[in-house]
N, C-alpha and C positions, 0 to 999 in steps of 0.2 A: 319405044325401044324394046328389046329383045328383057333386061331385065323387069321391066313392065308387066312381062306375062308370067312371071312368076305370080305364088299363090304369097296373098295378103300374110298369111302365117309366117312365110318362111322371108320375106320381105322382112319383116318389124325383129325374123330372129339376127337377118344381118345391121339392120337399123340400131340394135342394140349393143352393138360393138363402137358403137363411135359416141365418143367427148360430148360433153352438153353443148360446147359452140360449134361442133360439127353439125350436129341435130339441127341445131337452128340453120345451119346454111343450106343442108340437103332441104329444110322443109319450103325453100325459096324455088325448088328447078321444074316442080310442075304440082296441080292440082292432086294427082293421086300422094305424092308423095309427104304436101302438105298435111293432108287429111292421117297418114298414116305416122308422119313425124312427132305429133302431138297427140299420137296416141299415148292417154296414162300410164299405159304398160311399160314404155321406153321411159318413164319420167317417174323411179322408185329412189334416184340421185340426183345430184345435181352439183357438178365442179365445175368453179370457174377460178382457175389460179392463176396467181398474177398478171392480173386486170388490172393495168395503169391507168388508164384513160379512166376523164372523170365522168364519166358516164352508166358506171359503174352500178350505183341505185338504178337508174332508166331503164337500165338492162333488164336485172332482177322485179322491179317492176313490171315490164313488159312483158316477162316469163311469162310469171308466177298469175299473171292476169289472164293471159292467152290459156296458160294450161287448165284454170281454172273454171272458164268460160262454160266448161258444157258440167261443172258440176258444183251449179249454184253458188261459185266463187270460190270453193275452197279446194287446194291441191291437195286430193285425198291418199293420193297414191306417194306421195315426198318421203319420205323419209330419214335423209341424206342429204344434207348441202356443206360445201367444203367452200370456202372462197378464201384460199388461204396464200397470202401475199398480196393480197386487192387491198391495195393500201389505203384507196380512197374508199372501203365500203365506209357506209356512215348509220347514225340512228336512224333516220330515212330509209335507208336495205333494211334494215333489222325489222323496220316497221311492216314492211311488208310481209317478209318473213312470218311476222309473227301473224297477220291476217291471213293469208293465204295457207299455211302451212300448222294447221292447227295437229296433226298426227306427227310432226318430227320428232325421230327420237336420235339424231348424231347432228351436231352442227359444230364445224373447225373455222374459226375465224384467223389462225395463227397469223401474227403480224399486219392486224388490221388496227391501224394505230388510230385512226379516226372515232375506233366504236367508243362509248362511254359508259357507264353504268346503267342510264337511263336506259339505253337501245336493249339490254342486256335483260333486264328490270321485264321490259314487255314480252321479248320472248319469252323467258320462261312463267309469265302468268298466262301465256296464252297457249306454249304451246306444254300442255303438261305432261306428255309421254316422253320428254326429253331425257333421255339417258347418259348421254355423252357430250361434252362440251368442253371445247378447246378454245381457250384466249389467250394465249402463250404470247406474248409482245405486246398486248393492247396496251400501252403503258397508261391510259386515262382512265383504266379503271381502278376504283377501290372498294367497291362491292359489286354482288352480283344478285342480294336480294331490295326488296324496300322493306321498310319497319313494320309494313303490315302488308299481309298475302292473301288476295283474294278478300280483303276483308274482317280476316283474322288474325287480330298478334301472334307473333309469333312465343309459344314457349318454350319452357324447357324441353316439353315432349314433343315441340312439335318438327313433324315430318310432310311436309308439305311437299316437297320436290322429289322426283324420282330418280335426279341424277346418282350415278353410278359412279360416273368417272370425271374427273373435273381436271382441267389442266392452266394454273395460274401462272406458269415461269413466267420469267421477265414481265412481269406486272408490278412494274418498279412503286406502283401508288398506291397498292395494295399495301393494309396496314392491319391490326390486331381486331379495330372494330368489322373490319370486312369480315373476317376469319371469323368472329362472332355469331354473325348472320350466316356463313354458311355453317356453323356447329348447328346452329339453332334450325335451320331450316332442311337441311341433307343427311339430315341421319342415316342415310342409306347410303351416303356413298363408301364406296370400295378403294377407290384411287385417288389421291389428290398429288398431284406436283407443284412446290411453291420456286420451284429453283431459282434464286437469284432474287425473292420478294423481298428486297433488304429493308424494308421495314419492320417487315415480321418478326415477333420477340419472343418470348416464353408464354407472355401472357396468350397471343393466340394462338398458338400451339396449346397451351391447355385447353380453351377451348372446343378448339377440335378433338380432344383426345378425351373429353368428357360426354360431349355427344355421338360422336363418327364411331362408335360401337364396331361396327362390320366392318371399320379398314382394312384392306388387305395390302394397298401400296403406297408410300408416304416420303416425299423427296424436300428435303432443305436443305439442298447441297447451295454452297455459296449464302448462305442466309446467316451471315456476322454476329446477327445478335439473338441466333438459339444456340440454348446452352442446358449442361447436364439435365436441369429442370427439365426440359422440355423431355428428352429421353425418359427420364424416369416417369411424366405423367402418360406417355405414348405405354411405355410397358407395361404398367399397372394396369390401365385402363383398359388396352387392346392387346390383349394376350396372343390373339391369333395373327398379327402383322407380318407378313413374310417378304417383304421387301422392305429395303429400309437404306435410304440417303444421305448423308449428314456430311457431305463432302465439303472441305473446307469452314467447318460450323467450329468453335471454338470449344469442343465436347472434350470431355477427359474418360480416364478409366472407369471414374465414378461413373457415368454415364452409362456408359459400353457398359457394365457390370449389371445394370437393372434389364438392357435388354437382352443379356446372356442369361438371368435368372428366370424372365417372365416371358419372352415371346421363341419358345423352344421350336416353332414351327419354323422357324427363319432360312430362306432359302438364297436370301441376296442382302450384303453389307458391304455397304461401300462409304468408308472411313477415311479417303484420300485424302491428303492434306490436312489431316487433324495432327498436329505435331505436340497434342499431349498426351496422346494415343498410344502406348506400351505393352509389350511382351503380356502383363501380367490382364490388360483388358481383352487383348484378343484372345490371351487360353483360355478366360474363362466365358468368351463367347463361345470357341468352337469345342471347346468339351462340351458345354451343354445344348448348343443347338446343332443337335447332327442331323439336320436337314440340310445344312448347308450346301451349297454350290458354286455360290458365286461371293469371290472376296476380293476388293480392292484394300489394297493398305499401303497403298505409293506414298511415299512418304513422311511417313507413320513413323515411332521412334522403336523401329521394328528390329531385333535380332535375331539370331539363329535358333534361340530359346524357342521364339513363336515358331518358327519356321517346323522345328521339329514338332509343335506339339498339334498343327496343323494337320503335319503327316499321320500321325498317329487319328487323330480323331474322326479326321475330313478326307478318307481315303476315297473318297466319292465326285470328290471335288472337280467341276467341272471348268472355270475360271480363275486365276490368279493374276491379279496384278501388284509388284510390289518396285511400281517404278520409284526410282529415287530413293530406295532404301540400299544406304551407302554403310550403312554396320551388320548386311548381312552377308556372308563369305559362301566358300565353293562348299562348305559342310552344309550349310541350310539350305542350298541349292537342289543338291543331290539327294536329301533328305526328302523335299517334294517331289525329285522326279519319281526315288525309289518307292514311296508309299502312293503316290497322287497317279498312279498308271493312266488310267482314263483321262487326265485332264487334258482339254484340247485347246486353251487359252494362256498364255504364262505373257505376262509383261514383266521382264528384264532391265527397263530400261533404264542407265545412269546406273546399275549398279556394280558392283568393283568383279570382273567375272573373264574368266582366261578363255580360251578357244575351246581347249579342251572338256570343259565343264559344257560349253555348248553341245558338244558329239556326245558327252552324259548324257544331255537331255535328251536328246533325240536318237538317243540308242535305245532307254528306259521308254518315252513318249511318245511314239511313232508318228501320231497323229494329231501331237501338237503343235498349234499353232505359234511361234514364237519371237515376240516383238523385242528387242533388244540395240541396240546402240554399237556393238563388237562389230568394226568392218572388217575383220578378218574370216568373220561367220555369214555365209549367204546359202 
């Protein structure tokens, strides 16, 4: 056929625009096209999402086999595998993974309930340039190292794994000794997400805040049982933290106050739902962390107090949200819009606010985006 005579180059550049189960169908319709389908070059990712059928491992088996074939078994070129909503991957995928895919450094399992720690456990002893790993749903995990690596216990200094970015949400089995093991083992990581680990306590949140030295983003929104502790050992510890989660966590001023004195870098706080959360912990976060940008305080026990002294500090401020704060009036409203010019995010919503005060905003904030509950305002 006519695309046949095209040059093998410009072939594998449009070959590279199609899905990893496209790849595999094109490499079915004729010899040249096999040969060129499995070429390494096209094979630096690899997605396969939500993959019902339990065939799932056979699949990633058969890849990871085929691609490997012409370079003495190992997929040198991988990098990237995503199989996120393959509900049936199991320790079996992971096994392979971990043979075949000895240079990965990104793997997103999100909502592969099947995986367990053990599947978990092999990949990253085998594959060690792993950087980024997502298990966000697996609820059968509780850790994701073993007691010993490679060999060697793990200590206090020790830095064995080169993960970067680690993402545990909804790892409902995830518990303090997991948190342990990853302090003890990821000293490099930058990111961790616990959201919704409701096991998780203060104790492993110290943990982590005693090794994870280099955090830069740290989420335990919905996580019931961290508490000021935990904030105050994250602040002391990790002074340069600029994101920071704590959504629904049962923190107080006290809290909020250590990481308004020690993580000045702070660029994102999101306090929703902490309803012991007051006027006097939010000024004295955003007086002293004027990097701010981004602030959630929905239902917060927030008033106009904070609102003006936001304005004042956080004239920069690129997000607001202060849904469900019903003791803040059309002064603390106007107060953000007049000082907060640039801000392009405001969440309104459920709170006590006239039409008119809406035409404020968006006389003052041209370019704000603005969620709100008023049917009179569209």
């Amino acid at each position: 056929s006519a695309i046949n005579n095209l040059p093998e180059d410009l072939l594998l550049n449009i070959f590279s625009y199609l899905t990893t189960p496209e790849l595999c169908l094109a490499s079915g319709v004729c010899c040249k096209w096999q040969y060129l389908c499995w070429d390494p070059v096209l094979w630096t990712s690899i997605k396969i999402l939500n993959h019902q059928n339990s065939d799932i491992n056979r699949v990633l088996r058969n890849t990871l086999t085929k691609l490997g074939s012409s370079t003495q078994g190992y997929c040198l070129t991988v990098r990237s595998i995503k199989l996120n909503g393959s509900e049936l991957v199991s320790d079996k995928g992971l096994g392979c993974i971990s043979r075949f895919c000895i240079d990965l450094e990104h793997l997103e399992l999100i909502g592969c309930c099947c995986v367990t720690s053990k599947g978990i456990q092999e990949v990253l002893m085998n594959c060690s340039s792993l950087r980024h790993l997502n298990v966000a749903g697996c609820s059968c995990l509780n850790s994701i190292c073993p007691p010993s690596f490679n060999g060697f216990s793990i200590t206090e200094n020790g830095q064995f794994l080169k993960l970067r970015h680690l993402d545990l949400s909804d790892c409902v089995a995830f518990d303090d000794m997991g948190l342990r093991t990853v302090g003890l083992s990821c000293g490099l990581l930058e990111n961790l997400y616990l959201r919704r680990c409701t096991q998780v306590t203060d104790v492993g949140i110290r943990h982590i805040a005693n090794n994870c030295r280099q955090l830069k983003e740290l989420s335990t929104s919905d996580c019931y049982k961290v508490r000021d502790f935990s904030l105050k050992e994250m602040a002391k510890n990790i002074p340069t933290l600029k994101y920071l989660s704590v959504a629904k966590c049962p923190v107080s001023d006290t809290g909020i106050k250590y990481i308004g004195r020690y993580c000045v870098h702070l660029k994102y706080l999101n306090v929703r739902g902490c309803e012991a959360v007051t006027d006097a912990g939010i000024a004295f976060v955003v007086q002293n962390c004027l990097k701010l940008r981004s602030l959630d305080i929905g239902k917060c026990a927030i008033t106009d107090s904070a609102l003006n002294t936001i304005g004042i500090h956080c004239p920069q401020l690129k997000k607001l949200s202060m849904k469900g704060c019903d003791r803040v009036s059309v002064n603390g409203i106007k107060c953000i819009a007049n000082q907060c010019c640039n801000i392009q995010y405001l969440n309104v919503q459920e709170c006590n606010l006239d039409y008119d005060t809406f035409v404020y905003i968006r006389k003052h904030c041209r370019s704000c985006i603005i969620e709100h509950t008023c049917p009179a305002f569209f």
